[in-house]
C-alpha positions in Angstrom: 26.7 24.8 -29.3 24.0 26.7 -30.9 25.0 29.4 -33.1 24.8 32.6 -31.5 23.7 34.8 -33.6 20.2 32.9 -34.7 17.5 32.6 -33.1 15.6 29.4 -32.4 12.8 30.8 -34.4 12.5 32.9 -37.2 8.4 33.7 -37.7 6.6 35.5 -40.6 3.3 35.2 -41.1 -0.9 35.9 -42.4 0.4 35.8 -46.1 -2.3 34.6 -48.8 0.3 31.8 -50.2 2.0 29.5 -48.4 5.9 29.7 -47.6 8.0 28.1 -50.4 11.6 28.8 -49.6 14.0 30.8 -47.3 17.4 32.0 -47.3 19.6 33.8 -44.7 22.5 36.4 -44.9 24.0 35.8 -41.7 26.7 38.8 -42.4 24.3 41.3 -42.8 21.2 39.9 -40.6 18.9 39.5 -42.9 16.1 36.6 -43.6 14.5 36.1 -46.9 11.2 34.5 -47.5 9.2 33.4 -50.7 5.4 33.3 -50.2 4.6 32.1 -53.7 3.5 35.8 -55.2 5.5 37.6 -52.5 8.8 37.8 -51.2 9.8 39.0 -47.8 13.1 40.5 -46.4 13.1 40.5 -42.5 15.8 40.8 -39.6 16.5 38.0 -37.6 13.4 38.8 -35.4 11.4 38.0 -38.2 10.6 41.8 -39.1 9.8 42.4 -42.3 11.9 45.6 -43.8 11.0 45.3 -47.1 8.8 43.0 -50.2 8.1 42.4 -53.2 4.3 42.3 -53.0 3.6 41.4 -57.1 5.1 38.7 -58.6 4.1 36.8 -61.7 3.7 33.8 -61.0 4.7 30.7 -58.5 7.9 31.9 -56.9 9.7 28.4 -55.0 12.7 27.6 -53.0 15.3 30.1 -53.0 19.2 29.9 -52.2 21.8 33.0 -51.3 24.7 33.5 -54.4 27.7 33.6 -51.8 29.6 35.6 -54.6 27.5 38.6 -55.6 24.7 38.3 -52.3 22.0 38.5 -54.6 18.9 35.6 -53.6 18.3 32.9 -57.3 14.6 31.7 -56.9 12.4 29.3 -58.9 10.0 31.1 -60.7 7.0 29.1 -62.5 4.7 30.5 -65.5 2.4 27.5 -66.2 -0.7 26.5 -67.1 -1.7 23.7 -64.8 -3.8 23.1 -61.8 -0.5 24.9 -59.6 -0.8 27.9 -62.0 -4.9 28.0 -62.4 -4.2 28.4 -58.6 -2.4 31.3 -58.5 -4.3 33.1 -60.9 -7.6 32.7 -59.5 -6.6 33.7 -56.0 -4.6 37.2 -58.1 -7.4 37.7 -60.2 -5.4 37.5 -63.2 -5.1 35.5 -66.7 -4.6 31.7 -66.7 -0.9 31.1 -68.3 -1.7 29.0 -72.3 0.0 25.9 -72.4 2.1 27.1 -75.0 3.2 30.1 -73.0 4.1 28.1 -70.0 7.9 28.8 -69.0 10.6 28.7 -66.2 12.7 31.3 -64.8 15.6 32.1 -62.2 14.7 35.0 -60.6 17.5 36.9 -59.4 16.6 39.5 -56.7 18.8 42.1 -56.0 18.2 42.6 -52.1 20.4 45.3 -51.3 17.9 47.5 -53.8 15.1 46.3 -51.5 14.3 49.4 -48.9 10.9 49.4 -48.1 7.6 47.5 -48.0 5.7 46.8 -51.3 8.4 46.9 -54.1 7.2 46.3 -57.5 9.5 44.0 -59.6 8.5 45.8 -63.0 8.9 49.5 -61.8 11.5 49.5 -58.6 14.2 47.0 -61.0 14.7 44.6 -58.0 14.4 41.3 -60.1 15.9 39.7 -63.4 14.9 36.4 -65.0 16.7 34.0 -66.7 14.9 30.9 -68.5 15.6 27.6 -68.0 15.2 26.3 -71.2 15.9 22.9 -70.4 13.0 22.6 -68.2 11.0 23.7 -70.7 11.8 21.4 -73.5 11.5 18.9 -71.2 7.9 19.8 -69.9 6.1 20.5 -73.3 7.4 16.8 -75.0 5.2 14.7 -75.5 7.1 11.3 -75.3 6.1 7.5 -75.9 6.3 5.3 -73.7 5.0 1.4 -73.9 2.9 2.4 -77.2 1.7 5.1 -74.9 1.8 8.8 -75.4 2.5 10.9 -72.6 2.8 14.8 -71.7 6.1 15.9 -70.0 9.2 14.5 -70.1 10.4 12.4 -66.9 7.4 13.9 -65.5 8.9 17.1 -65.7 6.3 20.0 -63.7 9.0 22.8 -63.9 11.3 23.7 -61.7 11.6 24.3 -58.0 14.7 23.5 -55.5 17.9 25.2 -56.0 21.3 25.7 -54.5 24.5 26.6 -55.0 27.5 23.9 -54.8 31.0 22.4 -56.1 31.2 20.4 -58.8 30.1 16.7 -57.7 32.9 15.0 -56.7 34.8 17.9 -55.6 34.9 19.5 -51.5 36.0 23.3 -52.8 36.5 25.1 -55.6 33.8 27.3 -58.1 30.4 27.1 -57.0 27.8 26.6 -59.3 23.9 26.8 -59.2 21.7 23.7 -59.7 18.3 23.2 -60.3 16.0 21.0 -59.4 12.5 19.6 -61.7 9.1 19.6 -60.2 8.2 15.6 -60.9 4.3 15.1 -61.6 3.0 12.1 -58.8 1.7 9.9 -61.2 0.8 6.1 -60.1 0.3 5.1 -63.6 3.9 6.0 -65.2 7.3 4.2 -64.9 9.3 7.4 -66.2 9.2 10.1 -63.4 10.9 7.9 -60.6 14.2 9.9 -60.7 15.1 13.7 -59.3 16.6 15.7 -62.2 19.3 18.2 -61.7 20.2 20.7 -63.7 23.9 22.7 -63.1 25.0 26.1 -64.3 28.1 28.1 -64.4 26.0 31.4 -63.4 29.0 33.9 -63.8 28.3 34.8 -67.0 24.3 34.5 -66.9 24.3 38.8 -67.4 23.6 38.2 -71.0 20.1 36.6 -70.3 18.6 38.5 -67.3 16.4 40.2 -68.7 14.1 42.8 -66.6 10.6 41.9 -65.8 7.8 43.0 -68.0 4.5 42.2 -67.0 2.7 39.6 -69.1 6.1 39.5 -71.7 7.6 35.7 -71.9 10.8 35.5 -73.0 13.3 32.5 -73.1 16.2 34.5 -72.5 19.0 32.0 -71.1 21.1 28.9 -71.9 20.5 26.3 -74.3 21.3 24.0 -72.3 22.9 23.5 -69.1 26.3 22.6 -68.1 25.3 19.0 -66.7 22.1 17.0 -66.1 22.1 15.1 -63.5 19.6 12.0 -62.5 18.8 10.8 -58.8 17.0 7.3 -58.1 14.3 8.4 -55.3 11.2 6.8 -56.5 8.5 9.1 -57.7 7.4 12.1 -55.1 4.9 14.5 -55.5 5.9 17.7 -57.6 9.7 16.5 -56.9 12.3 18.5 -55.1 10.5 21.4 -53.0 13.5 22.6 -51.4 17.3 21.6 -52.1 20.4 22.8 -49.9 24.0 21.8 -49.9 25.2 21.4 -46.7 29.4 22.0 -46.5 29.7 19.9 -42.7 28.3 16.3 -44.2 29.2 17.5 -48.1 26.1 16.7 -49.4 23.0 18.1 -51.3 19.3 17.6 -49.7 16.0 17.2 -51.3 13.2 17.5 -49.6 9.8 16.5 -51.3 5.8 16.0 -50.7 6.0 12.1 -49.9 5.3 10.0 -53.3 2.4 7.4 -53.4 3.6 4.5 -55.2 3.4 1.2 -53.2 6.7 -0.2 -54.9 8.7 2.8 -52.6 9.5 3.9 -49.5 7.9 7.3 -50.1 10.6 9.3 -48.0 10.5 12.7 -47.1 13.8 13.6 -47.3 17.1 12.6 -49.6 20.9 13.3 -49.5 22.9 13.5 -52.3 26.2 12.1 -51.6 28.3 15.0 -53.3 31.7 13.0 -52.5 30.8 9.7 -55.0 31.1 11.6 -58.7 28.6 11.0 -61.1 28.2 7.7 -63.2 26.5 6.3 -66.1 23.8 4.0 -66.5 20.5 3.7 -68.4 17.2 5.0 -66.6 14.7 2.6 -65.2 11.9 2.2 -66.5 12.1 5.2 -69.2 11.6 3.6 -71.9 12.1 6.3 -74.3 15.5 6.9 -72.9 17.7 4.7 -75.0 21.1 6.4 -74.1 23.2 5.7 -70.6 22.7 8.7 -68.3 24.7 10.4 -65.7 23.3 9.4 -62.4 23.8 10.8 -58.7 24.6 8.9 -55.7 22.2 9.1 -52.4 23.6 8.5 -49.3 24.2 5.4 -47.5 23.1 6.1 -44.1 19.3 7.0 -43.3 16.6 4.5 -44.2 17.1 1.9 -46.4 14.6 0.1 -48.3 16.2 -3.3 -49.8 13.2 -4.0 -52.5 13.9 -0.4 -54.1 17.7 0.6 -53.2 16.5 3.3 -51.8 18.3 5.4 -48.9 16.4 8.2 -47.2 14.4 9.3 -43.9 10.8 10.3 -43.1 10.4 13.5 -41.8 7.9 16.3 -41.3 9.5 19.7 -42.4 11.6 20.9 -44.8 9.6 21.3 -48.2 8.4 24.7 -47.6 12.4 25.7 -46.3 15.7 24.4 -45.6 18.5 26.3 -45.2 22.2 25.0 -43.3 24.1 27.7 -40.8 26.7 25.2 -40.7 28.5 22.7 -37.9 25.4 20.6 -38.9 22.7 23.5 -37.5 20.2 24.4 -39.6 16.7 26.5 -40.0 13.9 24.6 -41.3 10.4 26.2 -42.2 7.5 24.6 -40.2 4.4 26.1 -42.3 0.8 26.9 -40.7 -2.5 28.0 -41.8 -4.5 30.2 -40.0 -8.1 29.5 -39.2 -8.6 32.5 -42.0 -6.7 30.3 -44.2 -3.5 32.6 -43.9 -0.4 31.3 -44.0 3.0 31.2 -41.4 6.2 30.2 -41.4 8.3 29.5 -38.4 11.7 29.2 -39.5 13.0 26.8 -36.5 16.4 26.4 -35.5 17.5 22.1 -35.5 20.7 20.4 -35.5 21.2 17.8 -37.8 22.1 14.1 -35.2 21.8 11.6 -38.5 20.0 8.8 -36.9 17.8 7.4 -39.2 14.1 7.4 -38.0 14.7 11.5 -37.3 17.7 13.4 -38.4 17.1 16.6 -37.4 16.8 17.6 -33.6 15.1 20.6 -32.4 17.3 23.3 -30.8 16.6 23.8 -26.9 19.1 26.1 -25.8 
């Protein structure tokens, strides 16, 4: 039975961006939305009660801390064709390479009381650099007598969630992170999803307030685990990541990837029940040492030529966000014909079968 206290849609809408992530608080009623510069709290109607209308920079998928309620978003300060993007349509300085950087934004949304909160002035939102992610996205690595720009094919960062410890059902939660992956054809080193995890209980020593136009790499050298997933390469990697407690698994869904070799899926599982293994990294040729590597899923798709397990399906890179008993909202994003955006957050129910997993609720 459809959960009672969601509706079958959730809509928000005529924003300049496009809808990145969502999140829900299903205690207190509330919806959260990230429209790349802005972010939206709303009831379950979809009302907005309060935003932050000025953020700096590309704000992504977003996930709910179950221990201290506060939202943990992707936040991107870069200089490439995503960033030049941004700045144009804010009228505002083009990030330096050099200066590019990646953040957890932590927004406190029980401070947020009213339309058009200021992340500087009003103390809503902390950051906390993910140094990893930027190492890993300035190298310059070689690769078949090759130099190439970015690590893995590392773009930043973007899908996050909170979850146990791979391998384990209960027990402390912690936060991973997920890279952007460049779509590149002409590389054999950014076919894998790479997770970071972090123990966030302690992370009060890095968030650091936001000043505008002030980088800082406030936050851990380096995090707790990293984690490698076998998907074949997808464009700008995992949009939206959520772990699901009723099938114990963590989902990635990505912009479809273009390489022939693949099956260029939507949508991956991480099968959080199978712990973590080593084993070198095709085709990185730069990587000499054995890595620790994530198990997908068995059920789904399966393509025999690349090992790969996954399903094809339309939504769930601008949002995805489990309720539990295997119901879940996932953003369908729009574009007005005055090139605003929408998001319909759209109540489905997850069925499994392999050429469309998700069902759409018709109560």
């Amino acid at each position: 039975m459809a959960p009672s206290d969601v509706p079958d849609s959730i809509y928000v809408g005529g924003k300049m961006f496009h809808v990145q992530g969502l999140a829900i608080d299903r205690e207190r009623g509330y919806m959260y939305f990230s429209f790349t510069s802005q972010f939206y709290k709303t009831d379950l109607q979809g009302n907005v009660l309060a935003s932050i209308d000025r953020v700096q920079g590309h704000l992504g998928a977003m996930t709910l801390n179950p221990d201290d309620g506060r939202v943990y978003a992707s936040l991107e300060c870069k200089d490439d064709e995503i960033g030049a993007n941004i700045s144009k349509k804010l009228k505002v300085d083009q990030i330096e390479r050099s200066s590019s950087v990646f953040y957890i934004a932590i927004i406190d949304v029980n401070k947020l009381d009213r339309i058009g909160m200021d992340p500087e002035k009003d103390g809503v939102m902390t950051t906390v650099c993910v140094r990893e992610a930027c190492e890993d996205y300035r190298a310059v690595v070689k690769q078949d007598g090759k130099e190439l720009e970015h690590r893995y094919g590392c773009s930043g960062i973007d899908g996050v969630t909170f979850a146990p410890a791979i391998g384990k059902k209960s027990g402390k939660k912690y936060l991973y992170v997920a890279y952007g992956i460049y779509g590149d054809n002409g590389r054999t080193d950014n076919d894998y999803q790479v997770l970071l995890r972090y123990d966030v209980r302690r992370w009060g020593r890095y968030e650091t307030p936001v000043t505008f136009g002030n980088i800082h790499e406030n936050g851990p050298k380096k995090p707790q685990e990293k984690y490698f997933v076998y998907t074949g390469n997808t464009r700008y990697g995992v949009q939206n990541m959520a772990y699901d407690p009723y099938t114990h698994r963590i989902y990635m869904a990505v912009y479809n990837g273009k390489k022939p070799q693949y099956p260029n899926y939507g949508l991956f599982a991480v099968d959080c029940s199978k712990k973590p293994f080593k084993a070198p990294l095709k085709g990185v040729g730069y990587e000499e040492e054995e890595q620790k590597q994530l198990t997908l899923a068995e059920d789904g798709l399966y393509d025999e030529a690349s090992g790969v397990h996954g399903w094809y399906f339309k939504w769930g890179s601008t949002g995805i966000c489990p309720l539990g008993d295997g119901w879940w909202l996932i953003s369908e994003n729009s574009k007005n014909k005055d090139k605003t955006n929408n998001c319909n957050a759209r109540l489905y129910r997850w069925s499994g079968v392999p050429e469309c997993p998700f069902d759409k609720s018709v109560r």
